[in-house]
Every structure is written in C-alpha cells, then in structure tokens.
N, C-alpha and C positions, 0 to 999 in steps of 0.2 A: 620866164621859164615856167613850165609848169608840168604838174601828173596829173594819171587819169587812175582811178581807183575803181574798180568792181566791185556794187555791193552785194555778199554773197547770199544776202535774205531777199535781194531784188534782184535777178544779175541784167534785167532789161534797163536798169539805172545804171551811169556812172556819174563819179564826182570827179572833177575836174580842181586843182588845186594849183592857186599861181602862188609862186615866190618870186620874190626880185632883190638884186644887190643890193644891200645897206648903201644910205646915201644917192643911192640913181634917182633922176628922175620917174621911171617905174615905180620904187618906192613908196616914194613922196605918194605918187597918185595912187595905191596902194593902201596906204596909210588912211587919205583921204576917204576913199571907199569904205575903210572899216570904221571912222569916225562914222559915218553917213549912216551907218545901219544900226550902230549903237546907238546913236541919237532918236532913229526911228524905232528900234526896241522899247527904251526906256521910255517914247511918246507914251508908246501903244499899251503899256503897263502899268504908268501913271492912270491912262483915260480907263484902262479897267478896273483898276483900282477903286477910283474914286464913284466908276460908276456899280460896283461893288457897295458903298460907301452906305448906311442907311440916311433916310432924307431929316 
C-alpha cells in the first residue's frame, strides 16, 4: 500500500510513502530497507565526523 503526497513549496515533487501489514512479508522487506539506510546514514556521519576530526 502506499500514498502519494504533494509538496506544496515544490508541487513538481511528489513523495511517495509505502506501508505494509505488520508481520507480511512486505514488512519484513520493509523493515529491511530502513535498516539499510540507517546503517548507510550512520556510515556516512561517522566518516564525516572523523574527517572533521583534527589530525
């Protein structure tokens, strides 16, 4: 399932938003997805950090 959202500062953009039933398999892979990007977030904020860092 999913919506489609109009942003009203862009209206040539829309967002697209999935949901799925607790437990389904959609879920699960769902789930999966948002582990994936929180993991590549948290990379990508560690590696600036540090490259922040002084030597």
């Amino acid at each position: 399932m999913y919506d489609t959202l109009q942003i009203a500062a862009a209206p040539w953009l829309t967002m697209l938003v999935y949901t799925a039933q607790p437990g389904s398999p959609s879920h699960d892979a769902l789930q999966l997805l948002a582990s994936w990007a929180a993991a590549q977030d948290s990379d990508e904020r560690l590696a600036k950090h540090a490259a922040d860092e002084p030597a």
